[in-house]
SELUM-543170 format. One line per 2 residues: number of its first residue (from 1); for each residue x, y, z of N, C-alpha, C, CB. Coordinates in steps of 0.2 Angstrom, whole numbers, plus 5000, padded with zeros to 4 digits. Last residue first. Glycine has a CB too. Layout:
REM SELUM-543170
NUM	X/Y/Z/X/Y/Z/X/Y/Z/X/Y/Z ~ ...
//
This chain:
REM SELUM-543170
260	4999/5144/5063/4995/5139/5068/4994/5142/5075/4999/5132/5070 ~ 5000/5154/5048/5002/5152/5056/4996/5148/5059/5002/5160/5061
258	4995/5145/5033/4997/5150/5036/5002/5149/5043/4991/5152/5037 ~ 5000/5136/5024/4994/5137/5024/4994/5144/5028/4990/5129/5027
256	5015/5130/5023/5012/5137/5019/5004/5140/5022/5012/5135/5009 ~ 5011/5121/5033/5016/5127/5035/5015/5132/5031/5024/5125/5034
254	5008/5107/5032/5003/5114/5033/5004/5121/5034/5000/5113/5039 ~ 5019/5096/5028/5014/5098/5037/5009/5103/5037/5020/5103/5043
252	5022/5099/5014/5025/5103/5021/5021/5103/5028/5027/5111/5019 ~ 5023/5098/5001/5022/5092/5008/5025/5095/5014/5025/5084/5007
250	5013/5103/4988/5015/5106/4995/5017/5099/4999/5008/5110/5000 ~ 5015/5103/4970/5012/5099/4978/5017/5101/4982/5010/5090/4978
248	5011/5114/4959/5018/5112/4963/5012/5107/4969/5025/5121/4967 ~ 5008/5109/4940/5006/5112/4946/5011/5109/4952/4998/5110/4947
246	5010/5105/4926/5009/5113/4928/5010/5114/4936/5003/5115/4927 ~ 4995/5095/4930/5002/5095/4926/5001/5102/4924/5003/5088/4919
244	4985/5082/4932/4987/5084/4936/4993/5087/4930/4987/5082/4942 ~ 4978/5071/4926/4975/5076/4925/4979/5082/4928/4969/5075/4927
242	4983/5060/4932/4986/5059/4927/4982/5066/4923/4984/5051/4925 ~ 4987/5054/4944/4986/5060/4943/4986/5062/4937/4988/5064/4946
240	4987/5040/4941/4981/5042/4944/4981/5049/4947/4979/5036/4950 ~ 4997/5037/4935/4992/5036/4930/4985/5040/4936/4991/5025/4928
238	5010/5045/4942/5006/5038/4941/5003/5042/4938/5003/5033/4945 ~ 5018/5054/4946/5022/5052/4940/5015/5047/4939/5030/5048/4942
236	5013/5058/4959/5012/5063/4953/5013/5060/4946/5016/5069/4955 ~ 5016/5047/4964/5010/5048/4965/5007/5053/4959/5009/5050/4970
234	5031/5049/4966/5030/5044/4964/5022/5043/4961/5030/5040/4970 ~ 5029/5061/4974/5034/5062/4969/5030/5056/4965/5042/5061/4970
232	5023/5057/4985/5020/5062/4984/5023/5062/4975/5022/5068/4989 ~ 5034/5048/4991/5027/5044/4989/5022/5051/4985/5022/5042/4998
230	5043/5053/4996/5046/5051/4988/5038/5048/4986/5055/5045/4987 ~ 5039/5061/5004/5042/5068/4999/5041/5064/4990/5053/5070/5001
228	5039/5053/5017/5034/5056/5013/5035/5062/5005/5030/5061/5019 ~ 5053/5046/5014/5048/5044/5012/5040/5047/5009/5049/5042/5015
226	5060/5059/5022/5061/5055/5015/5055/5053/5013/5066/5049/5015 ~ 5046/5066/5033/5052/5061/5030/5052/5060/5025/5052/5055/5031
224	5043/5083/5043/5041/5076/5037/5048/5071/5036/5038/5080/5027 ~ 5044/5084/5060/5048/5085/5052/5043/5080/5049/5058/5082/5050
222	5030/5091/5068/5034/5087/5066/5038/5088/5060/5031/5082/5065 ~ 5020/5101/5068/5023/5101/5075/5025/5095/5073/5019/5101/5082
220	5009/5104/5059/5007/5097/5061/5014/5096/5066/5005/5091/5053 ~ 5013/5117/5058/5007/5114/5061/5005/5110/5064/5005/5114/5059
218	5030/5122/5059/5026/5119/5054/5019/5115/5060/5032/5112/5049 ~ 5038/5127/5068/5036/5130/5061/5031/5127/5058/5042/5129/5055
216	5042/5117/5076/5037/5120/5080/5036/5127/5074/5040/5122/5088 ~ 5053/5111/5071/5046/5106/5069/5041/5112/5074/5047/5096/5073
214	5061/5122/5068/5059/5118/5061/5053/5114/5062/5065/5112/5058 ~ 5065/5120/5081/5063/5127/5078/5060/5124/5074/5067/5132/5075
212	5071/5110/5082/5065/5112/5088/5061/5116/5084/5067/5117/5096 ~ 5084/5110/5074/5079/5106/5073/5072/5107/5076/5081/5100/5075
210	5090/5118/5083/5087/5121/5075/5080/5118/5074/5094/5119/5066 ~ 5095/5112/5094/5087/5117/5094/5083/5120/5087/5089/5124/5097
208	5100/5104/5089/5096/5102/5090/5090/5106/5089/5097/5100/5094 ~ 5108/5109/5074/5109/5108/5080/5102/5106/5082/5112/5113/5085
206	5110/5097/5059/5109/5101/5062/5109/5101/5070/5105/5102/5059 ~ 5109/5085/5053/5117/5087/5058/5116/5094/5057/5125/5084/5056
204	5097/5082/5052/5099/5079/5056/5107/5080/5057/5098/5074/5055 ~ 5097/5091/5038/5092/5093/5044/5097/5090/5051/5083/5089/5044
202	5105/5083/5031/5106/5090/5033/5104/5090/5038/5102/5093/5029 ~ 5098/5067/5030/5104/5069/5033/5105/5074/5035/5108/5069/5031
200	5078/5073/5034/5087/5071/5029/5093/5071/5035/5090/5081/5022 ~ 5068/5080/5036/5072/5074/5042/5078/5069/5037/5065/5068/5046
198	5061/5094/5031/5061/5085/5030/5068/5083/5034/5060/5083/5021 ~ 5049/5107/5030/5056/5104/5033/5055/5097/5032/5058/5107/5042
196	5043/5106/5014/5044/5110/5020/5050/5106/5024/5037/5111/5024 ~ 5044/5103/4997/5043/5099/5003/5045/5107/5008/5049/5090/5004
194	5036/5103/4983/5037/5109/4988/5039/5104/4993/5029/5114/4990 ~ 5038/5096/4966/5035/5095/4974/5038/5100/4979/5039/5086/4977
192	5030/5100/4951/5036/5100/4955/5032/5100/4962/5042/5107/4954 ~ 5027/5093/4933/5023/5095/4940/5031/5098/4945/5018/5086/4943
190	5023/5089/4916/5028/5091/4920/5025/5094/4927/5032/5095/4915 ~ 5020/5075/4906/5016/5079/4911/5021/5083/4914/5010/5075/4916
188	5017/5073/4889/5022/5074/4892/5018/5079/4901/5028/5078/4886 ~ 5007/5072/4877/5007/5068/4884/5011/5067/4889/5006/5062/4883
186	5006/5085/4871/5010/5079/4868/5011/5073/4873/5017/5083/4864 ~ 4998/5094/4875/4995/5093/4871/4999/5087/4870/4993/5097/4867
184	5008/5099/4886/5003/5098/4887/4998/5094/4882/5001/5104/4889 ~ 5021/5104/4883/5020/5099/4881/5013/5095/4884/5026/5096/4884
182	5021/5118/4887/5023/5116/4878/5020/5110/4880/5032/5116/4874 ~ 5015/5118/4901/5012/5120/4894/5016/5118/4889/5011/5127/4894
180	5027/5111/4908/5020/5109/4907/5016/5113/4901/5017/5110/4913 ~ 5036/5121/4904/5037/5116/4901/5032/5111/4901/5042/5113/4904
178	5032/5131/4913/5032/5132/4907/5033/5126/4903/5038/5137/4906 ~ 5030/5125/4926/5024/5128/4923/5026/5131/4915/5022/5135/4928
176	5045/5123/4927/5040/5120/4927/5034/5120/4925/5040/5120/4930 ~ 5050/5136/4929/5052/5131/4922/5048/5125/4921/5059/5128/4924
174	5044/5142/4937/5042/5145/4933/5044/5142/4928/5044/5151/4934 ~ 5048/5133/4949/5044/5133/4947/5041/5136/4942/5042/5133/4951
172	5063/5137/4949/5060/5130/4947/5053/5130/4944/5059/5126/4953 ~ 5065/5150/4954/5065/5149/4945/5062/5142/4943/5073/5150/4941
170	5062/5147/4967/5056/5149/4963/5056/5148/4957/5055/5155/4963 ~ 5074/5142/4969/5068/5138/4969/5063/5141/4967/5067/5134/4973
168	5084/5153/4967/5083/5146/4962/5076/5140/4963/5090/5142/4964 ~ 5079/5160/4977/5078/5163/4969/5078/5157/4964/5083/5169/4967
166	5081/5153/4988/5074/5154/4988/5073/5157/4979/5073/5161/4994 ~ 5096/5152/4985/5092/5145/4989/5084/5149/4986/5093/5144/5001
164	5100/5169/4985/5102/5163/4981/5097/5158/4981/5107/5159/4983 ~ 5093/5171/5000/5091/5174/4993/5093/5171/4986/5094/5179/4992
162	5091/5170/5012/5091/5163/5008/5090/5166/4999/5083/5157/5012 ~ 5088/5178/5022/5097/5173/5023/5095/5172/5017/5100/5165/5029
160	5073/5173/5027/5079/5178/5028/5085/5175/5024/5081/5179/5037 ~ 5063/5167/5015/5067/5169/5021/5071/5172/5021/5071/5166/5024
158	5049/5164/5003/5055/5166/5005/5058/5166/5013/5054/5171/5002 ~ 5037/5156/4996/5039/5161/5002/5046/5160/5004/5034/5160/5008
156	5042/5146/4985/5033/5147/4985/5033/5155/4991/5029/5137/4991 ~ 5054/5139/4986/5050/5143/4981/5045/5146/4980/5050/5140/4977
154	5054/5137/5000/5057/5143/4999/5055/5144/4993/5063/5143/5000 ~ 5046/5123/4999/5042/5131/5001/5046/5136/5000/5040/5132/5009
152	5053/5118/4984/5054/5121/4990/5049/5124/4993/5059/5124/4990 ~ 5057/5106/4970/5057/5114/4971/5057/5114/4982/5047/5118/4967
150	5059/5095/4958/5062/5098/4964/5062/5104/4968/5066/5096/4964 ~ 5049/5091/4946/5056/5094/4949/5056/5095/4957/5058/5103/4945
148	5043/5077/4937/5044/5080/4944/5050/5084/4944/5044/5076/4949 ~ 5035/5069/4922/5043/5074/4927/5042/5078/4931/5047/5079/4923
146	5030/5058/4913/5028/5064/4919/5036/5064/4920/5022/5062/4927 ~ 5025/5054/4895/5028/5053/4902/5027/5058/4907/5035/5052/4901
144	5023/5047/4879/5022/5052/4884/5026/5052/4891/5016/5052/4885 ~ 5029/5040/4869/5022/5041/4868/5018/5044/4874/5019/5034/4865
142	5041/5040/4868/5039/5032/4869/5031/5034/4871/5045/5028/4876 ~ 5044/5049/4862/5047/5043/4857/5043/5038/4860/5055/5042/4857
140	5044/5059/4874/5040/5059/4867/5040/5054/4863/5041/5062/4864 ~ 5055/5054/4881/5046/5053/4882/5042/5052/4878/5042/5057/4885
138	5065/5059/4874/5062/5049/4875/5056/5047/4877/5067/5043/4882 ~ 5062/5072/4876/5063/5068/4870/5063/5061/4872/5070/5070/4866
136	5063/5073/4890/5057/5076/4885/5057/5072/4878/5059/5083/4882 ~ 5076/5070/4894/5071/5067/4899/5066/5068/4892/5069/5073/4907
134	5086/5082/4891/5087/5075/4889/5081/5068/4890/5092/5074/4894 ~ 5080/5093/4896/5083/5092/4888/5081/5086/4886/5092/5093/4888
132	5080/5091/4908/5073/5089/4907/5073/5088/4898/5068/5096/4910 ~ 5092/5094/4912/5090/5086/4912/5083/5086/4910/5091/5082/4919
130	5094/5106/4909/5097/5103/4904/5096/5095/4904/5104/5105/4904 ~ 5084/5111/4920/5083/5113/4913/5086/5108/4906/5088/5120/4913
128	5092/5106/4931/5084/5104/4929/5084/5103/4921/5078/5111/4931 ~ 5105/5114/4929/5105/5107/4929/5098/5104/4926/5106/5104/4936
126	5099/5128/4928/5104/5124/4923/5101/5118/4923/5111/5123/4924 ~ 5093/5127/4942/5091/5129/4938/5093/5126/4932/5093/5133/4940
124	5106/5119/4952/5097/5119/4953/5093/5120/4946/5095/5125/4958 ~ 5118/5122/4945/5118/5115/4948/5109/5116/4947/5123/5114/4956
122	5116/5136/4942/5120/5131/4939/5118/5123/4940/5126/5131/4942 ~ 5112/5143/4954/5110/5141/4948/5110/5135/4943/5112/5145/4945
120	5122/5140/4963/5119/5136/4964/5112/5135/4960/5118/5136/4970 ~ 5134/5146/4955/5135/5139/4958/5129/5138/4958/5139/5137/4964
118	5129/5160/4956/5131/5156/4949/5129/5149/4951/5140/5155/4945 ~ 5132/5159/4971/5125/5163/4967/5124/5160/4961/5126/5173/4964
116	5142/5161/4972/5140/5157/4973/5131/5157/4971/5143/5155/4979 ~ 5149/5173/4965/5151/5164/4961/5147/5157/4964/5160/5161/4964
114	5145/5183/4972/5141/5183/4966/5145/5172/4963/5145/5192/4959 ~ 5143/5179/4986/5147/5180/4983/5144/5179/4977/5152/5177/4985
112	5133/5188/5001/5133/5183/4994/5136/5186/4988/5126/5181/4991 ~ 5131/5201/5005/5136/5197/5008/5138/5190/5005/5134/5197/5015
110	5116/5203/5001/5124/5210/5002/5131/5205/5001/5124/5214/5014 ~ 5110/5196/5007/5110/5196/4999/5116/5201/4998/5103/5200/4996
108	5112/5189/5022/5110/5194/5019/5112/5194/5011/5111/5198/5022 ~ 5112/5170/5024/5117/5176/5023/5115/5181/5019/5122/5174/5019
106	5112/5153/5028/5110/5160/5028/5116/5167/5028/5105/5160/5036 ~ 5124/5142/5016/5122/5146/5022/5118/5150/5022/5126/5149/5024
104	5116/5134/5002/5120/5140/5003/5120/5141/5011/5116/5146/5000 ~ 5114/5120/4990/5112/5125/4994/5116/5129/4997/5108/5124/4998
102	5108/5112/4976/5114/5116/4979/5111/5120/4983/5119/5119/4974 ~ 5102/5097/4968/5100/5105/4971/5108/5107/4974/5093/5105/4978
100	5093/5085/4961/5098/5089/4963/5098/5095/4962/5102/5087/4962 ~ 5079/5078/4955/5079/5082/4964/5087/5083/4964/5077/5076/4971
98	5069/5074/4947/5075/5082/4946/5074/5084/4952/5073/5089/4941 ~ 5063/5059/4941/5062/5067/4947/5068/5069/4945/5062/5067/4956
96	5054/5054/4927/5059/5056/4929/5057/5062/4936/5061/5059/4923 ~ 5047/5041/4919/5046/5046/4922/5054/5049/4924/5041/5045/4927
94	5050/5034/4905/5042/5035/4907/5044/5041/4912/5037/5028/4911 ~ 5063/5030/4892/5060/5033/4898/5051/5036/4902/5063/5039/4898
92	5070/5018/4882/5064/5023/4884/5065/5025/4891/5057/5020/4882 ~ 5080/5009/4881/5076/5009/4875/5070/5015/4877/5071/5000/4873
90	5089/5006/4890/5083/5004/4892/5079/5007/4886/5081/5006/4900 ~ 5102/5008/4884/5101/5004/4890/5092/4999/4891/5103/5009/4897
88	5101/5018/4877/5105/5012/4876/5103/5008/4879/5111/5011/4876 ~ 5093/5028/4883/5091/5024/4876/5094/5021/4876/5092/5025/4869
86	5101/5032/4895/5095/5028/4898/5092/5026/4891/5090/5033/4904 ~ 5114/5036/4887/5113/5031/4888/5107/5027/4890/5117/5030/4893
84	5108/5047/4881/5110/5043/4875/5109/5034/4880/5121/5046/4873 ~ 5105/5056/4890/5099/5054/4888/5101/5048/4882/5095/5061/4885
82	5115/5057/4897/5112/5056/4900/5107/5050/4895/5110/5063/4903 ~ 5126/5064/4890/5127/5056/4885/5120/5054/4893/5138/5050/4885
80	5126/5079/4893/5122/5076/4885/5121/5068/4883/5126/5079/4877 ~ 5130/5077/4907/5124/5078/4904/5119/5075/4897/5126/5083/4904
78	5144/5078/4901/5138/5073/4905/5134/5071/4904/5135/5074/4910 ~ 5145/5090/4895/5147/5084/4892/5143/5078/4895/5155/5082/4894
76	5140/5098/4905/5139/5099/4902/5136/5091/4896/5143/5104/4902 ~ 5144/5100/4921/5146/5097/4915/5142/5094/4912/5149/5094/4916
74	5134/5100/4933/5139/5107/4931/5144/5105/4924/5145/5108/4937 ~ 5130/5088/4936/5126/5092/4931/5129/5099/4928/5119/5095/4934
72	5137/5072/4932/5139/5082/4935/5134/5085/4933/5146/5086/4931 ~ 5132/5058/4934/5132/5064/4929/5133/5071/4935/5124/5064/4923
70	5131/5040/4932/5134/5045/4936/5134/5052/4929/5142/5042/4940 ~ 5120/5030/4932/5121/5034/4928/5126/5039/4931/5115/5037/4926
68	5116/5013/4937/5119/5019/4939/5121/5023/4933/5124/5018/4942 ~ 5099/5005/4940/5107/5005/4935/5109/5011/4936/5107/5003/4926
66	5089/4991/4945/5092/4998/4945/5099/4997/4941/5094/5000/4953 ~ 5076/4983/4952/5081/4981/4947/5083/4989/4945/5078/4976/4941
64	5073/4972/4967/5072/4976/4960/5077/4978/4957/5069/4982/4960 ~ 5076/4963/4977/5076/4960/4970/5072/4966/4966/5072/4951/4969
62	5081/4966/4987/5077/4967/4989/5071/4966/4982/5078/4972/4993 ~ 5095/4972/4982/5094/4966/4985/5088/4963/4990/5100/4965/4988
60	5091/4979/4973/5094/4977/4968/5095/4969/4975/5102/4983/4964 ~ 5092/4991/4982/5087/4991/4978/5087/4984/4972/5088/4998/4976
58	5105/4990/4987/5100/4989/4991/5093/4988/4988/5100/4994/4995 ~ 5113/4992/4976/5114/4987/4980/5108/4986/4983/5119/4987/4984
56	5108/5006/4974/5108/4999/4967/5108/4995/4971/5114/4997/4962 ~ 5114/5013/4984/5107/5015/4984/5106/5007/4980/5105/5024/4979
54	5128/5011/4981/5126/5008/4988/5117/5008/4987/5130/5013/4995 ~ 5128/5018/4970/5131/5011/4969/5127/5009/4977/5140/5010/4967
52	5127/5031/4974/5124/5027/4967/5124/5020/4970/5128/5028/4960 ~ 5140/5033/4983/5133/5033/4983/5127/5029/4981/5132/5037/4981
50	5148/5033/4971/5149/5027/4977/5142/5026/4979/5155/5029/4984 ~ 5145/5043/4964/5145/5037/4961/5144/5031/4966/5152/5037/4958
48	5140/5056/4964/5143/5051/4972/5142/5046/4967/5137/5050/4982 ~ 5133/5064/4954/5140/5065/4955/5143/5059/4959/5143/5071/4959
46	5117/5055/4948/5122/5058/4952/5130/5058/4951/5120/5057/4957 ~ 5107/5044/4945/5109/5049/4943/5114/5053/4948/5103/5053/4940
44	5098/5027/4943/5103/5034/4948/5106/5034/4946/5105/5035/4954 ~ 5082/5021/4933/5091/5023/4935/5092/5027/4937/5094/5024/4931
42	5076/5006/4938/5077/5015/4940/5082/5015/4938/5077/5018/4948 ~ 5060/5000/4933/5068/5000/4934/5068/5007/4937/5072/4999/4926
40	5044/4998/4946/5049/5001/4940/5057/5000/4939/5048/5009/4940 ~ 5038/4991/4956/5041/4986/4949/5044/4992/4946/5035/4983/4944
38	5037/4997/4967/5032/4996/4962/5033/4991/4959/5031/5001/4958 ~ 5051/4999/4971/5044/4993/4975/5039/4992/4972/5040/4996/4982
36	5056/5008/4964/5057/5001/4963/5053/4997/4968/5064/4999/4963 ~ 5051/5020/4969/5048/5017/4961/5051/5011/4961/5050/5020/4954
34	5057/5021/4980/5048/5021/4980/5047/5018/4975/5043/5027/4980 ~ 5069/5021/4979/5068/5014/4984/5060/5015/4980/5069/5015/4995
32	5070/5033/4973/5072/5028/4969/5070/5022/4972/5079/5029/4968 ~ 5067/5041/4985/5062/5040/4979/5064/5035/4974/5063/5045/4974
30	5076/5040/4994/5070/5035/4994/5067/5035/4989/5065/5037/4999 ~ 5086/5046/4986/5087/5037/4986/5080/5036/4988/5094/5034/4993
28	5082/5057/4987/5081/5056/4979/5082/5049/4979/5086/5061/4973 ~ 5082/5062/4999/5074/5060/4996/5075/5059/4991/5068/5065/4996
26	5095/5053/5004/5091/5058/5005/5084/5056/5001/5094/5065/5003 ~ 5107/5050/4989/5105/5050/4996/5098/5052/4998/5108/5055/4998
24	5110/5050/4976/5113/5046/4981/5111/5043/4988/5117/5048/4983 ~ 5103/5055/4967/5099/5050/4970/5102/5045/4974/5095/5046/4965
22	5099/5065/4956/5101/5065/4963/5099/5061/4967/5101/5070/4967 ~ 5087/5061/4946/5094/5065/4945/5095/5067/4954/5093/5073/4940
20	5081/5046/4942/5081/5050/4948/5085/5052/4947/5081/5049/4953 ~ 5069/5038/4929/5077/5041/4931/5074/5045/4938/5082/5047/4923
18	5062/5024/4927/5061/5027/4931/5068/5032/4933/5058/5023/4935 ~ 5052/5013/4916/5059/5015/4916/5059/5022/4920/5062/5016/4908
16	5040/5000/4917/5042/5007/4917/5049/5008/4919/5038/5010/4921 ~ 5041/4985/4917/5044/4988/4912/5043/4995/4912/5042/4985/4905
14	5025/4989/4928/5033/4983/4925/5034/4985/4920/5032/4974/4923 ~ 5015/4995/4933/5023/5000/4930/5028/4995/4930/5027/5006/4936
12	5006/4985/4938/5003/4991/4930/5011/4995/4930/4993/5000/4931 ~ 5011/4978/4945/5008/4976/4939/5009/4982/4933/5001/4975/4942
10	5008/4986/4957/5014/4985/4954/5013/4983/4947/5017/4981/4958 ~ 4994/4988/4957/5000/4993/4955/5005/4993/4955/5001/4996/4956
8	4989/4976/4959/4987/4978/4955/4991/4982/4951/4983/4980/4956 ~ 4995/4973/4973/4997/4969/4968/4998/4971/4959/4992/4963/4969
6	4987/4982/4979/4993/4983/4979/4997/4979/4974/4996/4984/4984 ~ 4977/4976/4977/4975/4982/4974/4982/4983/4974/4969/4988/4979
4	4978/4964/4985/4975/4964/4976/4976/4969/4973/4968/4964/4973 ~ 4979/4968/4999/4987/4965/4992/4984/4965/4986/4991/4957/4993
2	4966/4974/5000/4973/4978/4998/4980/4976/4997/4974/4980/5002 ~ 4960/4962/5001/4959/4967/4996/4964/4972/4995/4952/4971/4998
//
């Protein structure tokens, strides 16, 4: 029964077209791994070209099927042939995540360099913004679609240190909830994923005790994984939240919920 049912869903996203903006690594490669186990194409998005290309290989020898976009989001130019190529190539788009981001050291607000403040606007904010530019219109052409951004418990509750990091992921979510409404009536669903601490490369060259900290933060007393970030992402883009849109999903252990 559960290879029928899993049979079933792959089935229903053949010929779905599936972009991931940052998708060398980390939770935007597993994501890209999650929609091509389905059946969807994928295309990866990002600066690490080489990256890209090793994510394709792997996804591509496990026989799905993937194509590399490389795009700066800090460029502009990029950016605009984003949406030209995933038309040329694949005639339409169904979903999209907006998982590149820029982050910062901890650092009182005082002591942040106004340039890097820009920078990680730029890249988090901007970037979203100008890939969702591109993302909206082929949805619409191809008679609707979902988009995930990429947000944070720091967009949800803040930290010490993290004023840049915590102001750009709140603006996510305010872009989000705005884009979900224009497009609400025209089958475009737009949502974003909160993850709490998660067991990325980052995390993992971190020191250890950081790491101690991070899992004794959160309730369920573990990092989450890539994987739980890109099954949440993947879930929101299907047919079976298909009521859901506007709204951010938590995968953070229980951490916002309160203290344990």
């Amino acid at each position: 029964m559960a290879e029928e049912v899993g049979r079933k869903e792959s089935e229903g996203v053949r010929g779905r077209v599936a972009l991931v903006v940052g998708a060398s690594k980390g939770i935007g490669a597993e994501t890209a791994r999650a929609f091509a186990r389905r059946g969807a194409t994928v295309a990866l998005s990002s600066r690490d070209a080489a990256g890209l290309d090793a994510v394709a290989r792997e996804i591509r020898d496990a026989n799905g099927a993937a194509a590399v976009i490389p795009v700066d989001l800090t460029r502009d130019d990029t950016l605009a042939a984003l949406g030209r190529e995933i038309k040329a190539r694949f005639g339409h788009l169904d979903w999209a995540f907006n998982n590149a981001g820029e982050g910062y050291p901890p650092t009182d607000l005082g002591e942040v360099p106004a340039s890097a403040f820009d920078r990680i606007f730029q890249v988090t904010v901007r970037g979203t913004f100008l890939a969702m530019q591109q993302e909206i219109p082929l949805m619409l052409e191809a008679g609707g679609g979902s988009i995930v951004n990429m947000s944070s418990t720091a967009g949800i509750s803040a930290y010490r240190g993290g004023s840049p990091y915590v102001a750009a992921k709140h603006a996510i979510l305010g872009l989000t909830k705005a884009a979900a409404l224009d497009y609400a009536q025209r089958g475009v669903r737009v949502n974003a994923v909160a993850p709490g601490p998660i067991d990325t490369h980052r995390m993992q060259n971190l020191p250890e005790t950081y790491r101690e900290q991070a899992r004794q933060a959160v309730p369920m007393r573990q990092l989450g994984t890539a994987r739980d970030v890109a099954e949440a992402v993947v879930w929101l883009c299907s047919e079976a939240a298909g009521f859901v849109t506007g709204t951010t999903l938590l995968v953070d252990g229980g951490r916002m919920a309160g203290f344990a």
